[in-house]
C-alpha atoms as an extended CHARMM CRD file, in Angstrom:
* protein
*
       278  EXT
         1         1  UNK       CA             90.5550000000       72.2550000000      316.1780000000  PROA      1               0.0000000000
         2         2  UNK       CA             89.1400000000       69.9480000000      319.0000000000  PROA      2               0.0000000000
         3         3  UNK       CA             88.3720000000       71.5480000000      322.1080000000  PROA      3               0.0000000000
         4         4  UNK       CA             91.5760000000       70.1560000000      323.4060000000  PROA      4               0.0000000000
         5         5  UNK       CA             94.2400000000       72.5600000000      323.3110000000  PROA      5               0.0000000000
         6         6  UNK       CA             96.6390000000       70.3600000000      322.2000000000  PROA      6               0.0000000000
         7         7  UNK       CA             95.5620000000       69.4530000000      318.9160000000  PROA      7               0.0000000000
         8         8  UNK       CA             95.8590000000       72.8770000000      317.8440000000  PROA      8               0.0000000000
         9         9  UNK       CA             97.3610000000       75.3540000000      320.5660000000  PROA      9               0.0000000000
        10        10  UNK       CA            101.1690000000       75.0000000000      321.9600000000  PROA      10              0.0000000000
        11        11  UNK       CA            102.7710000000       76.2150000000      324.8720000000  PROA      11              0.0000000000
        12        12  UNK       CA            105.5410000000       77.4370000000      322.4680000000  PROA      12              0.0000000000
        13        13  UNK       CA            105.7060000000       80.9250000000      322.7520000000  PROA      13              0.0000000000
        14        14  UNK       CA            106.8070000000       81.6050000000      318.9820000000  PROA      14              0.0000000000
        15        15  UNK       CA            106.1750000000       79.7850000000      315.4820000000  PROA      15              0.0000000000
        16        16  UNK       CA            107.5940000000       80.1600000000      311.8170000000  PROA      16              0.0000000000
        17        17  UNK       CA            108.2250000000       83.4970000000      310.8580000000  PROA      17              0.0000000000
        18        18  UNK       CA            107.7230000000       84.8850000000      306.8090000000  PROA      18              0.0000000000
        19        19  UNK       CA            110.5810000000       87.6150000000      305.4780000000  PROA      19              0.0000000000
        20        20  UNK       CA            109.2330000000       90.6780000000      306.4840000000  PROA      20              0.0000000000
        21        21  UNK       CA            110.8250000000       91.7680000000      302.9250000000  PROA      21              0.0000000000
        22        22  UNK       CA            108.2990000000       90.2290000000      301.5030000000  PROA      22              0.0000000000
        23        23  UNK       CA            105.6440000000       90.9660000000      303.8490000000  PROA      23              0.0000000000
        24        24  UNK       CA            106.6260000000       94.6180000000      303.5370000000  PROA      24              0.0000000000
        25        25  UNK       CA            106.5240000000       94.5200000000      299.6540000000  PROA      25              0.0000000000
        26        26  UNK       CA            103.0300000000       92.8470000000      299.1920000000  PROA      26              0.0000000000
        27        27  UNK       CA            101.1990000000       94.1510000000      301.9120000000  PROA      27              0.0000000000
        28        28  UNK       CA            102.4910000000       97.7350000000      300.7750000000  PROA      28              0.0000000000
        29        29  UNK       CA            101.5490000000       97.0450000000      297.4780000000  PROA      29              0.0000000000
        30        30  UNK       CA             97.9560000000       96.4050000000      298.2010000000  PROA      30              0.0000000000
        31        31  UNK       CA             97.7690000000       99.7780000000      300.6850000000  PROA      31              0.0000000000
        32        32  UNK       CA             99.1940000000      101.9380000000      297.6170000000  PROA      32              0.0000000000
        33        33  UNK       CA             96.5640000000      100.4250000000      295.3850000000  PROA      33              0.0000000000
        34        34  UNK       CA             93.8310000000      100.7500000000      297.7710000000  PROA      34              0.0000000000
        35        35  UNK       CA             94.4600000000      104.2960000000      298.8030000000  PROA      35              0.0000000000
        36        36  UNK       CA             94.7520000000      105.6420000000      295.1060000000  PROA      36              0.0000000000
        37        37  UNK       CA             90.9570000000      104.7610000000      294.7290000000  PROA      37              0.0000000000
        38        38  UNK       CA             88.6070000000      106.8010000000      295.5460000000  PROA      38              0.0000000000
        39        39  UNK       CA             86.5080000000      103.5690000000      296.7870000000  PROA      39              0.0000000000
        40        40  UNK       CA             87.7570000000       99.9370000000      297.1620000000  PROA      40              0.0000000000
        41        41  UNK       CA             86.8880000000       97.5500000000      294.6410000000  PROA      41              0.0000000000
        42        42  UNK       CA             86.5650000000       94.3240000000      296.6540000000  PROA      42              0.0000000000
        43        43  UNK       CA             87.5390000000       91.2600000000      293.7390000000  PROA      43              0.0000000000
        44        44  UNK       CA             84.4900000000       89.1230000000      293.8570000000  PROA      44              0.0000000000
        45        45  UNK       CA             84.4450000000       86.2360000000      296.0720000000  PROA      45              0.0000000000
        46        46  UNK       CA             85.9510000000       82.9090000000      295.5670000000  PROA      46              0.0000000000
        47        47  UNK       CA             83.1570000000       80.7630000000      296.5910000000  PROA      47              0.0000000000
        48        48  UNK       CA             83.9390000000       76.3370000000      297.4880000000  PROA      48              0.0000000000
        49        49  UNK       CA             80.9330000000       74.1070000000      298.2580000000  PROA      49              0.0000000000
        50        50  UNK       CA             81.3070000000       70.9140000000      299.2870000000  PROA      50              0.0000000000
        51        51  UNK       CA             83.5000000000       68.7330000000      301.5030000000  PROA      51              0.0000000000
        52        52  UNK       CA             86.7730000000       70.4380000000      303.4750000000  PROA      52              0.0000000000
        53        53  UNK       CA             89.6050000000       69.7130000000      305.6630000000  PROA      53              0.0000000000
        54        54  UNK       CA             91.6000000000       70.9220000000      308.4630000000  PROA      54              0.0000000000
        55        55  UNK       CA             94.7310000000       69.3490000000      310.1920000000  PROA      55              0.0000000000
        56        56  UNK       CA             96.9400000000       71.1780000000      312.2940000000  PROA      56              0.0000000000
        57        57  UNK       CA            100.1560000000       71.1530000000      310.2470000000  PROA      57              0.0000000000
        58        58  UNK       CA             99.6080000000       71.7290000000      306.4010000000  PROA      58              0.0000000000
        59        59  UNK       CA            100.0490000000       68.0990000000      304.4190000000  PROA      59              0.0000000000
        60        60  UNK       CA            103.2250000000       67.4430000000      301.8120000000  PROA      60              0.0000000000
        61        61  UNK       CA            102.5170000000       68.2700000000      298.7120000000  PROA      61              0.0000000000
        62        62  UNK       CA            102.8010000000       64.8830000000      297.5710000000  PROA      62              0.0000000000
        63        63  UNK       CA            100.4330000000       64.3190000000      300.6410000000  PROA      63              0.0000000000
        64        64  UNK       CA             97.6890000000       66.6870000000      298.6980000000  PROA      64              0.0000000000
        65        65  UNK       CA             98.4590000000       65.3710000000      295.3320000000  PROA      65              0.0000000000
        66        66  UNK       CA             97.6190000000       61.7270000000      296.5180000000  PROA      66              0.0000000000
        67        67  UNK       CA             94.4690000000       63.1940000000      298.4520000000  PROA      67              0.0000000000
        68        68  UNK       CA             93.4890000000       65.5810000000      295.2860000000  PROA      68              0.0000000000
        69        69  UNK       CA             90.0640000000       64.1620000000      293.7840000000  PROA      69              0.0000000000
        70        70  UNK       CA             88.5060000000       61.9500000000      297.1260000000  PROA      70              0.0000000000
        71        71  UNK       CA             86.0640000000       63.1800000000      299.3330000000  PROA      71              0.0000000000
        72        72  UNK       CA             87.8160000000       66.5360000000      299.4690000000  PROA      72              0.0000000000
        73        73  UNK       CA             87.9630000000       69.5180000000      297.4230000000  PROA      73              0.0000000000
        74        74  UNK       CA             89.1770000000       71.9510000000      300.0390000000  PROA      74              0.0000000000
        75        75  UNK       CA             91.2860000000       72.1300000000      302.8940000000  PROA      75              0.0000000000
        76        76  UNK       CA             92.2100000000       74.9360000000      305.9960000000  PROA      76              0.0000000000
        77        77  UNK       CA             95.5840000000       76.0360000000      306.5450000000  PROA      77              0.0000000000
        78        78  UNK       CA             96.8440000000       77.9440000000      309.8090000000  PROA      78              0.0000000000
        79        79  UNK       CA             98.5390000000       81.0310000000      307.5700000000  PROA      79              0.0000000000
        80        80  UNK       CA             99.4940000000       82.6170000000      311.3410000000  PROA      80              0.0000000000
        81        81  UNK       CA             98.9920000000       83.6240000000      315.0940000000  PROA      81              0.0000000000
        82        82  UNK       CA            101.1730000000       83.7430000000      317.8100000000  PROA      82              0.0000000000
        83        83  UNK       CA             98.5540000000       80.9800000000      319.5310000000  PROA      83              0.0000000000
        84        84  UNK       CA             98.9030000000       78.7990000000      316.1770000000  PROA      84              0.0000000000
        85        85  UNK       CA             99.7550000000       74.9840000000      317.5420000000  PROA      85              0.0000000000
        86        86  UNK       CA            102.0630000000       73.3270000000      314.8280000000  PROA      86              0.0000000000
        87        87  UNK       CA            105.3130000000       74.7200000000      312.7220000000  PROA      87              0.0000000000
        88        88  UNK       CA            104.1690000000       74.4650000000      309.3940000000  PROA      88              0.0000000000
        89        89  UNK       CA            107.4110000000       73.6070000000      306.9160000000  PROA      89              0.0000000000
        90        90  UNK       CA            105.1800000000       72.7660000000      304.5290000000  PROA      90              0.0000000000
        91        91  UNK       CA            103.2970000000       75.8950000000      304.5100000000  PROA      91              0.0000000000
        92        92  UNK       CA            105.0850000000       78.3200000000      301.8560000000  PROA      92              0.0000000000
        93        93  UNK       CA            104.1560000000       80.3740000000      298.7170000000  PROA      93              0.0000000000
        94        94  UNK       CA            105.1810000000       77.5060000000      296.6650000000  PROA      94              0.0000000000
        95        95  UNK       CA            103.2690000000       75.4610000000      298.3390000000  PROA      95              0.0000000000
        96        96  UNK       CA             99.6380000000       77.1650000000      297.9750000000  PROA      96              0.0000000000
        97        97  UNK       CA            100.7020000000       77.6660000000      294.3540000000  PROA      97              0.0000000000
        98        98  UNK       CA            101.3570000000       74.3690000000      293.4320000000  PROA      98              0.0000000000
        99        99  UNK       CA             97.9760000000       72.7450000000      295.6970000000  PROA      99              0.0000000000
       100       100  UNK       CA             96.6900000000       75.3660000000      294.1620000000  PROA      100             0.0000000000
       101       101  UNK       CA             97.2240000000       74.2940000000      290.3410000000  PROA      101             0.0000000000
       102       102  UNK       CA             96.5400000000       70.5670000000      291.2720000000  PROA      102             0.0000000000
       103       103  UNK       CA             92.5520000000       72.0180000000      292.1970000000  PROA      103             0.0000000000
       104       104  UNK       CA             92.4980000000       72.2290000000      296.1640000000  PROA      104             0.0000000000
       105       105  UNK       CA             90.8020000000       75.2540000000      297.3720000000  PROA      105             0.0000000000
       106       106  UNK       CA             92.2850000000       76.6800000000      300.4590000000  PROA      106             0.0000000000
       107       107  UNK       CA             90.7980000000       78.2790000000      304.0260000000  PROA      107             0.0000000000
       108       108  UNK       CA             93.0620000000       80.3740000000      305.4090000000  PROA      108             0.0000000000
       109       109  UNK       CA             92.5710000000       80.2330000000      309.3900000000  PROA      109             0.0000000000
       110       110  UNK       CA             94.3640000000       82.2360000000      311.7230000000  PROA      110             0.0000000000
       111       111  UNK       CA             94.8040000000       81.5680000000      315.6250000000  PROA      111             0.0000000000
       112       112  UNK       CA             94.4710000000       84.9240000000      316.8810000000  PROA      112             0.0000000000
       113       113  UNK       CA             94.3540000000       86.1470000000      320.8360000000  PROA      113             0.0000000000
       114       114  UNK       CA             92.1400000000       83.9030000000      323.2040000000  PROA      114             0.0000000000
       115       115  UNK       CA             89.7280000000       85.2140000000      325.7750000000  PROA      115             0.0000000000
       116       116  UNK       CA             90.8150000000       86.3040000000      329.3440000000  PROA      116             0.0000000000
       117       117  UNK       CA             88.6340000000       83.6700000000      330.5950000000  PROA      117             0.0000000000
       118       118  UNK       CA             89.5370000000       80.6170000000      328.4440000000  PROA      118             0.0000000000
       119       119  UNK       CA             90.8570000000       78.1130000000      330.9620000000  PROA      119             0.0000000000
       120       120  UNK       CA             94.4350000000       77.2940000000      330.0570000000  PROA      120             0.0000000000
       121       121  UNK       CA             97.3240000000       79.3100000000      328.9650000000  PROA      121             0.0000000000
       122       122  UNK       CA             98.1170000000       80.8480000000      325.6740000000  PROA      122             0.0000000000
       123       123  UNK       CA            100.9430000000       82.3830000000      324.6180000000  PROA      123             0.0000000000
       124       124  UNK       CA             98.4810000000       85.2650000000      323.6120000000  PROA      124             0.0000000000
       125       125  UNK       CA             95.6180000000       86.0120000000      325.7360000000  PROA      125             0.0000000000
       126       126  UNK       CA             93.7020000000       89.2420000000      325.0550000000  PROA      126             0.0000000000
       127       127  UNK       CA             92.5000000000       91.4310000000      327.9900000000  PROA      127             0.0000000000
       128       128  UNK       CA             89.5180000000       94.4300000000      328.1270000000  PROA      128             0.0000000000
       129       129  UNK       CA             92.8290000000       97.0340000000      327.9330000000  PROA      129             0.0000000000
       130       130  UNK       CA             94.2440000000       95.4230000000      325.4330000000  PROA      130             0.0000000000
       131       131  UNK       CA             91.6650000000       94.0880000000      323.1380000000  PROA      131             0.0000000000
       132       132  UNK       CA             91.2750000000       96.4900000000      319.7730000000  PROA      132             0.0000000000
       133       133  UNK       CA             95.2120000000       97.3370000000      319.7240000000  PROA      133             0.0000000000
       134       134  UNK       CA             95.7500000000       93.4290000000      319.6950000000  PROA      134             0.0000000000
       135       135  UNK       CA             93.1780000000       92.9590000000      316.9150000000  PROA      135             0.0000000000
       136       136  UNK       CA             93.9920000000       95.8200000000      314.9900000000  PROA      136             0.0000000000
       137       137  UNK       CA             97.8480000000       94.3740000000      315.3540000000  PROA      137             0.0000000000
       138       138  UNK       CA             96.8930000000       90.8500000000      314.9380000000  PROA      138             0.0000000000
       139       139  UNK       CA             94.5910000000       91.6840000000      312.0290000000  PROA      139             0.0000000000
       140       140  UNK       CA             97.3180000000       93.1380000000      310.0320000000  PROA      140             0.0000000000
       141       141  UNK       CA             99.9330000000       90.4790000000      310.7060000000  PROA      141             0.0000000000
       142       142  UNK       CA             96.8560000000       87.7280000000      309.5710000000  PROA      142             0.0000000000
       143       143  UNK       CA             96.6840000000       89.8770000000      306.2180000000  PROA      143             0.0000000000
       144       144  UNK       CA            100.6700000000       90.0500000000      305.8940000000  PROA      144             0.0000000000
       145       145  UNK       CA            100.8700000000       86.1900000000      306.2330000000  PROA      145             0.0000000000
       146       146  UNK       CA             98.1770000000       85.2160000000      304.1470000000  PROA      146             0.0000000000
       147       147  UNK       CA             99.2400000000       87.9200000000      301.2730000000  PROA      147             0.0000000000
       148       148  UNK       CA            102.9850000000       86.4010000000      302.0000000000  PROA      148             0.0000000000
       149       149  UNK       CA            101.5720000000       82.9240000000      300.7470000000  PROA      149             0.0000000000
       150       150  UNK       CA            100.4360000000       83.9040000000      297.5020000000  PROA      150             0.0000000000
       151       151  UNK       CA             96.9080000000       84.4460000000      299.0910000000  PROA      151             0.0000000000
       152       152  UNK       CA             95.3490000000       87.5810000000      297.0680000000  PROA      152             0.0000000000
       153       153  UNK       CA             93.3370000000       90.4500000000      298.0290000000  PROA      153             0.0000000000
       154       154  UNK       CA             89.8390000000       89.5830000000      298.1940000000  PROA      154             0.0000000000
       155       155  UNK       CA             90.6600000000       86.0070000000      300.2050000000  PROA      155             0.0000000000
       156       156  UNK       CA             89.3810000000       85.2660000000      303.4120000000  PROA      156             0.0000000000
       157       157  UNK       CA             90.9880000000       84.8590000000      306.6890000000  PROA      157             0.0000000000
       158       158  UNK       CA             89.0740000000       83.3560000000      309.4250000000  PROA      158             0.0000000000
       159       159  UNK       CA             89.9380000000       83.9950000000      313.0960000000  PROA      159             0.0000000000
       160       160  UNK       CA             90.1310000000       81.1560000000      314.9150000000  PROA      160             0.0000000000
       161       161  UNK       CA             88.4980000000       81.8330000000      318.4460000000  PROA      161             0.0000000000
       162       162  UNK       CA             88.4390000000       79.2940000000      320.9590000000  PROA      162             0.0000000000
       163       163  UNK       CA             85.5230000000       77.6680000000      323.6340000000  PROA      163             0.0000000000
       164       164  UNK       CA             84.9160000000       80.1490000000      326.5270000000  PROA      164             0.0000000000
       165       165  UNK       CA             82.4610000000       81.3120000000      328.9760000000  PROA      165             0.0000000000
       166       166  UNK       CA             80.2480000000       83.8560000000      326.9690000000  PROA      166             0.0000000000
       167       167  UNK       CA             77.7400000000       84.8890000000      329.8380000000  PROA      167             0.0000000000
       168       168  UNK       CA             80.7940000000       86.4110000000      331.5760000000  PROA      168             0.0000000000
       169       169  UNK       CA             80.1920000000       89.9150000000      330.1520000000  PROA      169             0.0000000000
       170       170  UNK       CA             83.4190000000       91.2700000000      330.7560000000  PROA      170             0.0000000000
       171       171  UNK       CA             85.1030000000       88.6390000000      328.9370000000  PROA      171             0.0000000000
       172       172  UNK       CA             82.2560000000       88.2460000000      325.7880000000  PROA      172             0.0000000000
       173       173  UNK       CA             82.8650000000       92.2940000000      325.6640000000  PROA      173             0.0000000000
       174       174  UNK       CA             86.8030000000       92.0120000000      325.4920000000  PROA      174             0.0000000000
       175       175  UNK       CA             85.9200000000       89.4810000000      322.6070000000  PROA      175             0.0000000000
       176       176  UNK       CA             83.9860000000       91.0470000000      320.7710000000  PROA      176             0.0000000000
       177       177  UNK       CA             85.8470000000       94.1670000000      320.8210000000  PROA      177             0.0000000000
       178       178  UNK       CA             89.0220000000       92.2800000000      319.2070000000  PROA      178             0.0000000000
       179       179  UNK       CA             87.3550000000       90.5450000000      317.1180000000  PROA      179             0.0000000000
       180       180  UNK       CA             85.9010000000       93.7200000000      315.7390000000  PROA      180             0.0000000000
       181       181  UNK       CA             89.2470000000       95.4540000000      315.5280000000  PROA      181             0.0000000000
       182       182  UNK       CA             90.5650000000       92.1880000000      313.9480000000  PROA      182             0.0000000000
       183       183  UNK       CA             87.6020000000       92.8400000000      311.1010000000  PROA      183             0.0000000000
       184       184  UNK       CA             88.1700000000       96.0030000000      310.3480000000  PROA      184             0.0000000000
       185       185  UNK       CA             91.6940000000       95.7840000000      309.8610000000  PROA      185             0.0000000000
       186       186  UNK       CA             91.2040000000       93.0570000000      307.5390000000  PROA      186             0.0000000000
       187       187  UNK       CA             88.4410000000       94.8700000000      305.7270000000  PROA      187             0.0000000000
       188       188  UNK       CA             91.1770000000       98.1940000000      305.5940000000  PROA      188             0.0000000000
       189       189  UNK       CA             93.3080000000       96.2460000000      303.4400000000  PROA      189             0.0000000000
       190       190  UNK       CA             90.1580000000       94.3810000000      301.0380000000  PROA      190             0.0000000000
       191       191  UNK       CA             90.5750000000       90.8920000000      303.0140000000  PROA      191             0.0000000000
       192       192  UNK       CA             86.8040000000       89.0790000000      303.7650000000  PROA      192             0.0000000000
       193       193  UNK       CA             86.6370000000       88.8100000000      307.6490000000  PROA      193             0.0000000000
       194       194  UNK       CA             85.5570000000       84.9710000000      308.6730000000  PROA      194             0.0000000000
       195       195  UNK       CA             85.5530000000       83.0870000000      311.9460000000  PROA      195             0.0000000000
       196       196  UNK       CA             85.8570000000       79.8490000000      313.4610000000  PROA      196             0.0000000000
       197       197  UNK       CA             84.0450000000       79.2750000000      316.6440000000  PROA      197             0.0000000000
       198       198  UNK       CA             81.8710000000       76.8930000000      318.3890000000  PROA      198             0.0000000000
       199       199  UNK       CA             77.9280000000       76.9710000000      318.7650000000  PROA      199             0.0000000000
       200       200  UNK       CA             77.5990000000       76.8690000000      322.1740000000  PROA      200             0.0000000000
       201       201  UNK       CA             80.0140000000       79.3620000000      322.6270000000  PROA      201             0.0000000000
       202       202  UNK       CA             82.5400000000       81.6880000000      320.6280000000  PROA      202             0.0000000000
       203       203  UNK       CA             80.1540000000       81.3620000000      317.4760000000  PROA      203             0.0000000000
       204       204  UNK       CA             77.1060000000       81.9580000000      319.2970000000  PROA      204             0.0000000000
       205       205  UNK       CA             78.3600000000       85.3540000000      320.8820000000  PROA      205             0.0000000000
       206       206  UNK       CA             79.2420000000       86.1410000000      317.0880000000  PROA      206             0.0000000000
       207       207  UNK       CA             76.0050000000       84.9700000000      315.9480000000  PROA      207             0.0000000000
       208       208  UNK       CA             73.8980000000       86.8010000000      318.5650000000  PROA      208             0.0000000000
       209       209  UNK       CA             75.4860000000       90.0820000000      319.2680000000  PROA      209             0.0000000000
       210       210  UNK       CA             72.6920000000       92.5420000000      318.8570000000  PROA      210             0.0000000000
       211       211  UNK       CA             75.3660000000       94.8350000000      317.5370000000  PROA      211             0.0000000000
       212       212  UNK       CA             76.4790000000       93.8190000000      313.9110000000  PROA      212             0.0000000000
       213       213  UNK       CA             79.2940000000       96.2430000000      313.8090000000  PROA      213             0.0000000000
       214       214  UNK       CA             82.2050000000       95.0210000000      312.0770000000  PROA      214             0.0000000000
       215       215  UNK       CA             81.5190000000       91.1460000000      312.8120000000  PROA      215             0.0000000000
       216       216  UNK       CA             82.4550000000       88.5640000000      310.6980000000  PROA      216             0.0000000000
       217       217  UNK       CA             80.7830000000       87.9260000000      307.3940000000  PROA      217             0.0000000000
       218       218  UNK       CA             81.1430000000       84.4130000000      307.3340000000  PROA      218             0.0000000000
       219       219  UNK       CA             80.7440000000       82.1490000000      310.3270000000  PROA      219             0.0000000000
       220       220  UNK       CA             82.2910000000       78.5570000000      310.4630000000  PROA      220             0.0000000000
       221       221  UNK       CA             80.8330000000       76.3880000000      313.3560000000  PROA      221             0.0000000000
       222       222  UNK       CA             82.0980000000       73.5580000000      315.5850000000  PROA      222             0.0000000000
       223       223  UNK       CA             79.1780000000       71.3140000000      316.1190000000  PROA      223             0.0000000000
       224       224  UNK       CA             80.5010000000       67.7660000000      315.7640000000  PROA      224             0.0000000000
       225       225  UNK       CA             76.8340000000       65.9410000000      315.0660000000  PROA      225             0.0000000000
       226       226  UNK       CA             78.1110000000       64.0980000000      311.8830000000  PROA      226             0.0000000000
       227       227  UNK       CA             76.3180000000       65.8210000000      309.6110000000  PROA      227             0.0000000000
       228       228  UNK       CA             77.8140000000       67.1420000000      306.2400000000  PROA      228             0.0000000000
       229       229  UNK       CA             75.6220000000       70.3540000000      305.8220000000  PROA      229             0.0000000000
       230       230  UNK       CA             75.6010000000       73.7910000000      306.8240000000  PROA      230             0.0000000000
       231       231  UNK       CA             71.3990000000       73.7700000000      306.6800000000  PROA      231             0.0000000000
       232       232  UNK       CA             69.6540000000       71.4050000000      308.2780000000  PROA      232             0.0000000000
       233       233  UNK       CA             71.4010000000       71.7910000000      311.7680000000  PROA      233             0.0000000000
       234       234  UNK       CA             72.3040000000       75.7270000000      311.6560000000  PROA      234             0.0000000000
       235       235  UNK       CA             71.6390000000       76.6160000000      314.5780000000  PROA      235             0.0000000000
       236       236  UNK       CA             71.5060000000       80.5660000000      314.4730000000  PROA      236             0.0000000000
       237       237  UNK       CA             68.8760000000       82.6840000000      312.4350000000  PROA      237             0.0000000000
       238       238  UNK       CA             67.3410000000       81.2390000000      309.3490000000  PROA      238             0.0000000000
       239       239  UNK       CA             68.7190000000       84.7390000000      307.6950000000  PROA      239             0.0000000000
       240       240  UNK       CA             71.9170000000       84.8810000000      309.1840000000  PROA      240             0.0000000000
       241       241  UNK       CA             75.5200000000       83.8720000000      306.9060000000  PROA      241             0.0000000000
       242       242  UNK       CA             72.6300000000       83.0700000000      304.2820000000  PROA      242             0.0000000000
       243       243  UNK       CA             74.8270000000       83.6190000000      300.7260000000  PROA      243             0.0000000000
       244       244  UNK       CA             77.7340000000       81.4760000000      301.0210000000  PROA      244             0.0000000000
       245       245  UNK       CA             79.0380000000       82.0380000000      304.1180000000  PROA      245             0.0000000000
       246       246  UNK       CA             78.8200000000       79.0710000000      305.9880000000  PROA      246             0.0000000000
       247       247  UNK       CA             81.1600000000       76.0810000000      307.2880000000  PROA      247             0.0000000000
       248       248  UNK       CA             80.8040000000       73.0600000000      309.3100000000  PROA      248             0.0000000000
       249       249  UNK       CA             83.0540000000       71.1280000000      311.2690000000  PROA      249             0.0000000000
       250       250  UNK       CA             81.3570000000       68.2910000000      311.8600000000  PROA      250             0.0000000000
       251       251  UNK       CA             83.5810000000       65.4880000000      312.6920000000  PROA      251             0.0000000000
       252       252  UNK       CA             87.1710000000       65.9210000000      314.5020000000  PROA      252             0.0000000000
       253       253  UNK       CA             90.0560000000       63.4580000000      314.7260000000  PROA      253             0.0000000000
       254       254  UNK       CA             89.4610000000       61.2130000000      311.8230000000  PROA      254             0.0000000000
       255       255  UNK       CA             91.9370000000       59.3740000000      310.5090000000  PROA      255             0.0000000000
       256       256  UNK       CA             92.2500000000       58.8400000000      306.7440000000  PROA      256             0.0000000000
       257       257  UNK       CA             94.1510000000       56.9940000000      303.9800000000  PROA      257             0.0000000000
       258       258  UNK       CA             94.2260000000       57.9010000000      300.5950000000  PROA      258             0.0000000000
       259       259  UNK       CA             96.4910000000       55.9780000000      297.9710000000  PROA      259             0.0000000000
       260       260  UNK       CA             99.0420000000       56.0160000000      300.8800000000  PROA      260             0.0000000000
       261       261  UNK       CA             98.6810000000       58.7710000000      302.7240000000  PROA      261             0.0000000000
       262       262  UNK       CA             97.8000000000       59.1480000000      306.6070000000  PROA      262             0.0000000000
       263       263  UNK       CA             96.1710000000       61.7680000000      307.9730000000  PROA      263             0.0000000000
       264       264  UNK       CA             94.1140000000       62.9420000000      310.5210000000  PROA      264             0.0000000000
       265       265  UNK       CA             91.8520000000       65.3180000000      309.7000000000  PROA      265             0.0000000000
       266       266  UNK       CA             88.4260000000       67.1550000000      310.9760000000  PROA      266             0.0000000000
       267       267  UNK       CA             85.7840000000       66.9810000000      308.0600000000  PROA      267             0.0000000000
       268       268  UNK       CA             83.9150000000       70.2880000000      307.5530000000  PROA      268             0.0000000000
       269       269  UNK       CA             81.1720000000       70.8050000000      305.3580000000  PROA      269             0.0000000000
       270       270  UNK       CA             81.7330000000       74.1910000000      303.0490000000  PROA      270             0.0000000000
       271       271  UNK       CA             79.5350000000       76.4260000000      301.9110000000  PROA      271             0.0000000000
       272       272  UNK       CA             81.6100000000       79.9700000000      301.4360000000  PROA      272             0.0000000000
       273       273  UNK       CA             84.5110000000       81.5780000000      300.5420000000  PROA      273             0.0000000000
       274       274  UNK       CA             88.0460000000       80.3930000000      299.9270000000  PROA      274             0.0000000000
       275       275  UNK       CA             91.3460000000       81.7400000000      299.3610000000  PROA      275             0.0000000000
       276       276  UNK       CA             92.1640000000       83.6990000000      295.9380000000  PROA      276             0.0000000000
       277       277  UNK       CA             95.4410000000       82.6190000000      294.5040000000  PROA      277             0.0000000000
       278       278  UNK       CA             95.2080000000       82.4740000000      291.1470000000  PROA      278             0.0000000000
């Protein structure tokens, strides 16, 4: 996720789709269970700390087997998003299961709408008219995906929201409103709501909205000083994201070989939750 839109964001207009059998049959499964309690019991978080991952199209399994037990111990994987910027054929239920079982944690990440004033195009841009039905729509097709993958109830999903001007009010408002609708959505059917944003800009209008309505409980940051830790150069309020629910990307484009395998990754330093698969 460089601030280059092509690592990460296509002009392609569509990407890999799951069966929306599937879909239909795990993501109604949760709502009946849900909506038979009288409260929702949220499964307690799956918490990683240490050294992740991302790349924009999920490794071979043989990939993550070779990697398994290096520097890493997690790694991010782009369950969805109409703005998501590589096919993933690797990405399936099988997969997560079987990266699962070999120890990887996973980060589910999803590439949701992009601000009105991000400069580029997106295949999905949100607007002020358009920002909670796109979050509320986009929220519940992150869920589907992720549950699609083998990803449980209880898992995170972080929305992926680009660099953009955040002292254009109009435009910070529009985000904040889908991201909020995004939240809830996820919250509706007992997913954690995370995002992925940078400090100077997407993060910090997450990080210092004055009204905490249903923003993100765990923040990951872009702030590419180097620096494995998600202390010592946080940048927001000492009490903010405070019980594991902090990551780092520290370091982008780095490419790595382990026992054969290429790859070029971006190196994040973890301190929060992670998908529950098991």
């Amino acid at each position: 996720m460089s601030s280059k839109s092509s690592h990460r964001q296509s002009r392609k207009s569509r990407y890999i789709t799951w069966g929306v059998t599937g879909v239909a049959v795990v993501a109604g499964a949760g709502l009946a269970a849900q909506s038979s309690m009288a409260a929702t019991t949220w499964p307690a978080q799956k918490t990683y700390t240490g050294r992740a991952f991302d790349t924009c199209a999920a490794p071979s399994l043989s990939a993550m087997k070779a990697w398994h037990g290096g520097l890493y111990g997690a790694a991010a994987v782009y369950v969805g998003g109409r703005n998501r910027g590589c096919s993933q054929p690797n990405l399936t239920a099988s997969w997560v299961k079987s990266v699962s079982t070999a120890g990887w944690k996973l980060i589910p990440l999803y590439v949701g709408a992009q601000p009105p004033c991000q400069s580029g195009s997106n295949p999905e841009k949100l607007t002020a008219s358009t920002a909670a039905s796109l979050g509320a729509t986009d929220g519940a097709d992150a869920v589907a995906k992720a549950a699609a993958l083998g990803m449980k109830i209880g898992s995170p999903i972080y929305l992926d929201m680009e660099a953009y001007d955040i002292t254009n009010k109009a435009c910070n408002d529009a985000v904040l409103t889908y991201v909020r609708a995004f939240d809830k959505t996820l919250r509706a059917k007992t997913y954690r709501a995370g995002f992925y944003g940078f400090t100077s800009s997407s993060a910090k209008a997450i990080a210092n909205a004055t009204d905490r309505t249903d923003l993100p409980g765990n923040l990951w940051y872009a702030l590419w000083d180097k620096q494995n830790t998600t202390t010592t150069d946080w940048p927001f309020g000492k009490t903010q994201y405070t019980d594991h629910s902090r990551g780092h990307q520290y370091l982008v484009n780095s490419k790595e070989t382990r026992n054969g395998y290429t790859i070029t990754v971006d190196r994040d330093a973890w301190d929060g939750p992670v998908a529950i698969t098991g």
